[in-house]
DRENDO-1510 file (C-alpha; in Angstrom, 1 decimal, always signed):
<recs>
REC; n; res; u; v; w
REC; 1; UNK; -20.7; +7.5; -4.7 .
REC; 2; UNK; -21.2; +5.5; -1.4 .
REC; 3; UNK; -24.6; +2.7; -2.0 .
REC; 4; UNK; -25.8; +1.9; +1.2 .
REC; 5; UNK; -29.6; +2.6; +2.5 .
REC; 6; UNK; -28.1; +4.6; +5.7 .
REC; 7; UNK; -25.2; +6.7; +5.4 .
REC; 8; UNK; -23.9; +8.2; +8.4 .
REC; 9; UNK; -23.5; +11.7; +9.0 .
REC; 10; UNK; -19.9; +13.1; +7.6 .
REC; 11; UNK; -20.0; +14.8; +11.4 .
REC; 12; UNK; -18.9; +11.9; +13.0 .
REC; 13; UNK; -15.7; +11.6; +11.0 .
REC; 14; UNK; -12.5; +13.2; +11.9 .
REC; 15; UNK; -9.1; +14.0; +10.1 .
REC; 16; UNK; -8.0; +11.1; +7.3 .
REC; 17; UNK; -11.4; +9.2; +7.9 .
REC; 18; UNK; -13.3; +12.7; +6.8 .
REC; 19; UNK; -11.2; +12.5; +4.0 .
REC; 20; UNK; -11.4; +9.5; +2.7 .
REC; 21; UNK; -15.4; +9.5; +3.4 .
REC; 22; UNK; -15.8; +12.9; +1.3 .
REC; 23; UNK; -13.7; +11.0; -1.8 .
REC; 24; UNK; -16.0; +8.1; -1.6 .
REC; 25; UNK; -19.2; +9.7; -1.8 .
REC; 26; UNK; -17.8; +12.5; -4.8 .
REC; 27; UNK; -16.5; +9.4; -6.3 .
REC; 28; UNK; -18.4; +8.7; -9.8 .
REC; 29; UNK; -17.3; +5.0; -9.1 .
REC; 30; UNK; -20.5; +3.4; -6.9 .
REC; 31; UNK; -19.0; +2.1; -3.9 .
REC; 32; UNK; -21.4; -0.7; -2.7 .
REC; 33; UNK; -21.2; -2.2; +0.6 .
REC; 34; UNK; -23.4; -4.6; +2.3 .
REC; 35; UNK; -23.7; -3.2; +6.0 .
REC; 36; UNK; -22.2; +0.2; +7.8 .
REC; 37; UNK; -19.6; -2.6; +9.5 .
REC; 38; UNK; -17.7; -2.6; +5.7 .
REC; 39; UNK; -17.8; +0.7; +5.1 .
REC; 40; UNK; -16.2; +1.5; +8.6 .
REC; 41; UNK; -13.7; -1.1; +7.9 .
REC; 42; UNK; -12.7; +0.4; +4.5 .
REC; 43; UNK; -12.8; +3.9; +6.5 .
REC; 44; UNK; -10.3; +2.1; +8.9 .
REC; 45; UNK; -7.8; +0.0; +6.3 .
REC; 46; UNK; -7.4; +3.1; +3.8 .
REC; 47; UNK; -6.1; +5.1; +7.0 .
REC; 48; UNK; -3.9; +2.3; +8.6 .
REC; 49; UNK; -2.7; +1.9; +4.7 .
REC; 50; UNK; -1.6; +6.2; +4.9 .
REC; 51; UNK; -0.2; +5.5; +8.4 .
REC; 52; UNK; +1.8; +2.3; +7.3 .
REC; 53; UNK; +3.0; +4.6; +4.8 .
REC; 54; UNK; +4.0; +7.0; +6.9 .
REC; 55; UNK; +5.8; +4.6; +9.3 .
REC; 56; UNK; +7.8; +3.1; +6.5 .
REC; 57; UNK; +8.7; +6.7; +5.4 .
REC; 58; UNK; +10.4; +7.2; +9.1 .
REC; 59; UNK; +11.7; +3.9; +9.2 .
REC; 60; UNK; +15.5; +2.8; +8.5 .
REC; 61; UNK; +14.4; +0.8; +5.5 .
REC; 62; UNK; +16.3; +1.1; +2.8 .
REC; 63; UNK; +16.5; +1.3; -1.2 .
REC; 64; UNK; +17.5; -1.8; -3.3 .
REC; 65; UNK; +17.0; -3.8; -6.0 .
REC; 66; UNK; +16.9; -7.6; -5.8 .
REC; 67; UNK; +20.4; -8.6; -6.6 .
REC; 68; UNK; +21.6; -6.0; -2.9 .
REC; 69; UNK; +18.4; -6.4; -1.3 .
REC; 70; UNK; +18.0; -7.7; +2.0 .
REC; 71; UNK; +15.5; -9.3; +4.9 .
REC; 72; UNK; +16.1; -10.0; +8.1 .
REC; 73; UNK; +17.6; -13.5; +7.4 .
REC; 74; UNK; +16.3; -14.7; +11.7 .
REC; 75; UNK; +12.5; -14.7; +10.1 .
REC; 76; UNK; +13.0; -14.8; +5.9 .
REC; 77; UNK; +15.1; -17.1; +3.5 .
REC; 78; UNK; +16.2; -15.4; +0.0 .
REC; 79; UNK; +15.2; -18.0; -3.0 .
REC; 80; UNK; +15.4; -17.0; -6.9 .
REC; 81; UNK; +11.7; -15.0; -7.0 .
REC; 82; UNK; +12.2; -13.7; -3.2 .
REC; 83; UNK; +12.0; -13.5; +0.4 .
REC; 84; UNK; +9.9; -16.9; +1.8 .
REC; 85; UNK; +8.9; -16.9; +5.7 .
REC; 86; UNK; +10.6; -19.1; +7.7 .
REC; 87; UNK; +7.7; -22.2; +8.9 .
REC; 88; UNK; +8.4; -21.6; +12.2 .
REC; 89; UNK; +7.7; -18.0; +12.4 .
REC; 90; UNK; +4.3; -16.6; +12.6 .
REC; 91; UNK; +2.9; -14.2; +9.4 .
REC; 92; UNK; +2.1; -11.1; +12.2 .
REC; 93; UNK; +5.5; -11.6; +13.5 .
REC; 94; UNK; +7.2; -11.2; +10.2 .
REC; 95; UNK; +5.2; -7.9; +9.0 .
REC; 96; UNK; +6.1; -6.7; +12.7 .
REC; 97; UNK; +9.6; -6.9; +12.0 .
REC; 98; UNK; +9.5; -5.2; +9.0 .
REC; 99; UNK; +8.8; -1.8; +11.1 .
REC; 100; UNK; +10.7; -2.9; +14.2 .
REC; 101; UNK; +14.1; -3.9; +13.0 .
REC; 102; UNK; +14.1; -2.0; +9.5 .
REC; 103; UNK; +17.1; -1.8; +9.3 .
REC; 104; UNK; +17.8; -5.1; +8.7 .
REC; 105; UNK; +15.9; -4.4; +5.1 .
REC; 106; UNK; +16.3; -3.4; +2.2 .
REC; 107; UNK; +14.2; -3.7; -1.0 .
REC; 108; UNK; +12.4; -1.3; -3.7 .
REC; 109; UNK; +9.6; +0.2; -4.0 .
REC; 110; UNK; +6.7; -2.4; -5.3 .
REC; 111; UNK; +7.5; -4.7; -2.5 .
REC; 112; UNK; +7.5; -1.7; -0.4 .
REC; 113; UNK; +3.7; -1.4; -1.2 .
REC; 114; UNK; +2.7; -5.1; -0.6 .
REC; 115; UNK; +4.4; -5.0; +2.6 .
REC; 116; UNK; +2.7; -1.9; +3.5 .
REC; 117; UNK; -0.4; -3.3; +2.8 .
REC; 118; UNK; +0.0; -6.5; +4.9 .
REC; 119; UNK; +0.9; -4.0; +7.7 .
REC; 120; UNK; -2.4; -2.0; +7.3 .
REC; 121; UNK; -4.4; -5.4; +7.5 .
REC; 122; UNK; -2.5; -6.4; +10.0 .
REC; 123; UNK; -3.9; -3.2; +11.7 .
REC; 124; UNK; -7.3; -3.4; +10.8 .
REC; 125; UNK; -8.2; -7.2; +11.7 .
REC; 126; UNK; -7.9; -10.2; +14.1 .
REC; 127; UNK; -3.9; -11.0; +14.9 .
REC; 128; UNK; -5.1; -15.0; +14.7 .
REC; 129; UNK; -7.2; -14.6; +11.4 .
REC; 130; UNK; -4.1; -12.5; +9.8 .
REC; 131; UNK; -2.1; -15.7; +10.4 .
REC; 132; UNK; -4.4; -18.0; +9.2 .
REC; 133; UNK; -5.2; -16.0; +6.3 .
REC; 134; UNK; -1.8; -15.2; +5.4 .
REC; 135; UNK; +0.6; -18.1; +6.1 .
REC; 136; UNK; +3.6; -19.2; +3.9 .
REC; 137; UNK; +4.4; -15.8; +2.8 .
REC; 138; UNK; +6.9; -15.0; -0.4 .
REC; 139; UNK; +7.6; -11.1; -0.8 .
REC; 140; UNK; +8.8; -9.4; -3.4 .
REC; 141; UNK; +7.8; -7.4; -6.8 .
REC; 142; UNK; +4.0; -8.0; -7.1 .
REC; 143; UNK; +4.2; -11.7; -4.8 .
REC; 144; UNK; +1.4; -11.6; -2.2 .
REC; 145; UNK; -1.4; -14.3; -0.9 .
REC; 146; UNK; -4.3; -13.8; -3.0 .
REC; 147; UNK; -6.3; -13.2; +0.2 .
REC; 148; UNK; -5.0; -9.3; +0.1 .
REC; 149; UNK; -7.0; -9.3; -3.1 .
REC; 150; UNK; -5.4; -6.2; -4.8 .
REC; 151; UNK; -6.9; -4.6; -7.9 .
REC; 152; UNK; -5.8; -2.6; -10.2 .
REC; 153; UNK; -8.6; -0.4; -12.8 .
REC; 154; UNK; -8.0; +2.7; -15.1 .
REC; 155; UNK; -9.3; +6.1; -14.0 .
REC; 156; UNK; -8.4; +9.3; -12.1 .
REC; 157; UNK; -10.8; +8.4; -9.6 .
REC; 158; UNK; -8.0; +8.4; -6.8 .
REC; 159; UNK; -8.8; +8.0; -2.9 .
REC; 160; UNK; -6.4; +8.4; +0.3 .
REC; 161; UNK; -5.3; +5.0; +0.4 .
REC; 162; UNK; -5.1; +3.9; -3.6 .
REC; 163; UNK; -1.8; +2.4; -4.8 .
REC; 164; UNK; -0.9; +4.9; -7.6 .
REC; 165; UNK; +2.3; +4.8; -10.1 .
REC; 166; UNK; +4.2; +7.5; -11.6 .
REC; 167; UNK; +5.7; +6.2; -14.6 .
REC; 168; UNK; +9.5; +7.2; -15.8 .
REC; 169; UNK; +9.3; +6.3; -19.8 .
REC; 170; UNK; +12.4; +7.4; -20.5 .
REC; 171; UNK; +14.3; +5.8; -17.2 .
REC; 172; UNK; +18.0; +5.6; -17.2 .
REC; 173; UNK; +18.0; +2.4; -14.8 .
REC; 174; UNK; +15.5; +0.0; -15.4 .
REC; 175; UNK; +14.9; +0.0; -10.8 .
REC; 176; UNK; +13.4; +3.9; -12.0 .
REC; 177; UNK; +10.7; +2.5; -14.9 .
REC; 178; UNK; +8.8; +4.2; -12.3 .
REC; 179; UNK; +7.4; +4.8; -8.6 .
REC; 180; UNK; +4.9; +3.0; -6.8 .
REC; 181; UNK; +3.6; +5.3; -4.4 .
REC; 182; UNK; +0.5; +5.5; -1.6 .
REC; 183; UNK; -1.4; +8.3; -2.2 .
REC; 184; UNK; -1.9; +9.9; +1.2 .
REC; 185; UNK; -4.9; +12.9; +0.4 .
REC; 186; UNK; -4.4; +16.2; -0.9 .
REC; 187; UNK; -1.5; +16.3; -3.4 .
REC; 188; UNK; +0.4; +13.8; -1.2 .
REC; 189; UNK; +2.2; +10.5; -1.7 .
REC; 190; UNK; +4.7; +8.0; -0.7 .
REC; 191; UNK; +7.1; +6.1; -2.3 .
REC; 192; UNK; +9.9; +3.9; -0.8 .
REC; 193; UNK; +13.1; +5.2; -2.6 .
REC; 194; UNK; +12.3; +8.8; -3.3 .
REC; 195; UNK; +9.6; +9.7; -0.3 .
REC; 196; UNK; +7.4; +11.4; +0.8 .
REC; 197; UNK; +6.6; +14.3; -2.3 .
REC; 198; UNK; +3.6; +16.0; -3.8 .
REC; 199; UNK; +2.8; +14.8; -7.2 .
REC; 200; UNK; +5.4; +17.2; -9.3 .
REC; 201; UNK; +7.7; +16.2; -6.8 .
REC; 202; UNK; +7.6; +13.1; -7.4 .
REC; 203; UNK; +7.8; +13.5; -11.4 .
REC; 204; UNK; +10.8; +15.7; -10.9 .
REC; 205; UNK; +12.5; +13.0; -9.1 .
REC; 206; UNK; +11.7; +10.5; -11.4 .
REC; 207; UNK; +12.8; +13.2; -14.3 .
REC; 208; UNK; +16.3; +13.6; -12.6 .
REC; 209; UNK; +16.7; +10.0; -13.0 .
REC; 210; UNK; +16.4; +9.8; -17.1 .
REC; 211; UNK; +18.7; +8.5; -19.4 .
REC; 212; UNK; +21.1; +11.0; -21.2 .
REC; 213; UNK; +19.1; +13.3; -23.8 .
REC; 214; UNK; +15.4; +12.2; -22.6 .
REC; 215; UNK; +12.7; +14.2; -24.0 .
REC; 216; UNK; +9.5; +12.6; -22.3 .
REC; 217; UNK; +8.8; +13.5; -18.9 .
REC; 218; UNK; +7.3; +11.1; -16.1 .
REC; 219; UNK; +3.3; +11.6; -15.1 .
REC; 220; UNK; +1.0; +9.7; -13.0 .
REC; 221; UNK; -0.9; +6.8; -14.6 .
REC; 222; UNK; -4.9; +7.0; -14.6 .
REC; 223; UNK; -5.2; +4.2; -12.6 .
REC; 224; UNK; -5.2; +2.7; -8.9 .
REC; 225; UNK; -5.1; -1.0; -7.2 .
REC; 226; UNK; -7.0; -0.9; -4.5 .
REC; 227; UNK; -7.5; -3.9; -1.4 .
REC; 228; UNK; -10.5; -6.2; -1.4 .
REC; 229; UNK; -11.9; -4.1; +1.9 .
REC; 230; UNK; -15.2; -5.5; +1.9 .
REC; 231; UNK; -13.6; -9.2; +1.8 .
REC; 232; UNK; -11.2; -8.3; +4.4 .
REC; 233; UNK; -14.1; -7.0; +6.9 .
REC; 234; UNK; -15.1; -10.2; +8.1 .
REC; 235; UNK; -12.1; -11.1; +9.7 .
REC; 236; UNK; -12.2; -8.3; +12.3 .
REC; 237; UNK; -12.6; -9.5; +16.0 .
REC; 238; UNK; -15.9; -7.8; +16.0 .
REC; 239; UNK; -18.5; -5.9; +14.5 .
REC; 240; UNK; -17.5; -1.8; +13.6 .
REC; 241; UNK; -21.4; -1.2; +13.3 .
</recs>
């Protein structure tokens, strides 16, 4: 359920953003924002999250875990817990290069997500507050600057733009304990490493890649980790509403 004291009219949103509205307001989680300028913005990151999702999809990015992973080594240095930004290049710059050189990378599918989610901020605010907010960056697994403020809660309550996992329990390689995956509306999600699938696509991927003599298959956890969207609003260049 959407809380504000004037909701606009569902007629003046189109495609994704229709979407995403409609989940909101069914939603039996009470989404509270302050001013129509945050619930535009959340409007706007949840559908540059499903579009950097898409992006990564047709990108040249590929698979790897950490040991044959790689980053552009021109903007990132590879230390014990990941990839650190070089000083001298700029945080924008970086996340750029992710989608404009891919491939020069290759990584799995958690770090997949992160980046995909600096990309969407990217996207949604101010180029110069994106650097300031995010400088020094280390990527990979669950690293990212506490200023993308991701959380994570149980339920089914699942909206275009939630980080969702599909979990493997009975994985033959430890890289396939699961799938992170966007979940793009409809029955549709992402996941660097098997794709783009609906959701028994996805669990028959992740089924195909059991060890020898599993009897459990792979599901979708009730839960979703979510961006701090109404945190993130003030840093656009100006006001949505």
């Amino acid at each position: 359920m959407i809380n504000y004291a004037i909701k606009p009219a569902i007629s003046q949103f189109q495609g994704i953003q229709r979407e995403i509205f409609l989940a909101l307001e069914s939603s039996p989680t009470v989404h509270q924002y302050q001013s129509l300028h945050e619930l535009y913005f959340e409007l706007m990151l949840r559908e540059n999250i499903i579009q950097a999702a898409k992006d990564l999809h047709e990108s040249e990015v590929q698979f790897a875990p950490f040991p044959t992973s790689k980053f552009n080594p021109a903007i990132w240095k590879k230390i014990k817990y990941g990839y650190l930004l070089h000083p001298s290049v700029l945080p924008s710059d970086a996340i750029i290069d992710v989608y404009k050189n891919s491939k020069e990378y290759a990584f799995e599918c958690t770090t997949a997500i992160v980046l995909m989610c600096y990309k969407a901020v990217l996207s949604s605010i101010s180029t110069s507050r994106f650097n300031t907010l995010f400088q020094g960056l280390l990527v990979w697994d669950w690293n990212y600057d506490h200023d993308l403020g991701i959380v994570t809660k149980e339920g089914r309550d699942y909206i275009p733009g939630d980080i969702v996992y599909f979990y493997n329990p009975d994985f033959d390689h430890p890289v396939w304990t699961g799938e992170n995956c966007i979940y793009l509306g409809g029955d549709s999600f992402f996941g660097h490493g098997i794709g783009m699938e609906n959701s028994q696509g996805m669990i028959d991927a992740l089924n195909s890649l059991r060890k020898e003599g599993a009897t459990q298959s792979a599901y979708l956890l009730p839960q979703h980790s979510r961006l701090n969207a109404n945190y993130l609003s003030q840093f656009v260049s100006r006001p949505l509403a």
